[in-house]
N, C-alpha and C positions, 0 to 999 in steps of 0.2 A: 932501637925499638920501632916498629912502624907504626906510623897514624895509626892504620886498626887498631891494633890492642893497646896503645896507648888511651886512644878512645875511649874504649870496651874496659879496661881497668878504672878511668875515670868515671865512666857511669855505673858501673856496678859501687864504687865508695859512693858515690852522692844516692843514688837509691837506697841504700843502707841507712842514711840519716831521714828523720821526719820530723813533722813538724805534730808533735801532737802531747802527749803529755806524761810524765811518769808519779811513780809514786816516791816521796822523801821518807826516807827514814827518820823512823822507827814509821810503820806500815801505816795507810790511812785509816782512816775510822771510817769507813766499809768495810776494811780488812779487819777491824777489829784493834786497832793500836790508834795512836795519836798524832801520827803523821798527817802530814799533807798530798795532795796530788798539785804537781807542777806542770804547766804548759813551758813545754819546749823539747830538745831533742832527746830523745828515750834512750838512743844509743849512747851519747855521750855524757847524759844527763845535765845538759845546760841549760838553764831555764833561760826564758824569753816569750815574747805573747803577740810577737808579729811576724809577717812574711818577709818583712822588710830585714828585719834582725836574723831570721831564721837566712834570708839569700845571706848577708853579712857573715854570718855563721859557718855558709859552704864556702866563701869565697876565702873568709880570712882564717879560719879554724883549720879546714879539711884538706882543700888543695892545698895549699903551700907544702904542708908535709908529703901529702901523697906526690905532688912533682917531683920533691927532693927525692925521696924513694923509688920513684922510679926512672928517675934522670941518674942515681946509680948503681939501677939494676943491669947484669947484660956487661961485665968487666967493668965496669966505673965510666963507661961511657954513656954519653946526653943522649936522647934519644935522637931518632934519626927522622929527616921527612917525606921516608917513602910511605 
């Protein structure tokens, strides 16, 4: 795989995640239910209330999988460093 799209695969997953808040089940009471609203990642739904947590979050949660993934995408071979 070359740099570029190794790149370009790696920023598109971490722009996918944020830092901001979702709703707990059963819905908020804005929504009308008894839920809560959580600060943290929307997409994964891990709560957390820092930036600090939220980097921890992309380093130790997202990457690691998406390298394995795509270290064996492309025949089972690592990616390359063109």
């Amino acid at each position: 795989m070359q740099k570029s799209a190794l790149l370009a695969a790696i920023q598109r997953e971490i722009h996918s995640h944020d830092l901001t808040h979702f709703v707990d089940d059963p819905p908020s009471i804005a929504q009308g239910g008894r839920g809560v609203v959580i600060t943290g990642c929307s997409r994964c739904r891990k709560r957390f209330g820092t930036v600090s947590q939220f980097i921890d979050h992309l380093t130790h949660d997202v990457l690691p999988p998406l390298i394995d993934k795509l270290s064996t995408e492309g025949n089972g071979a690592a990616p390359t460093g063109k």
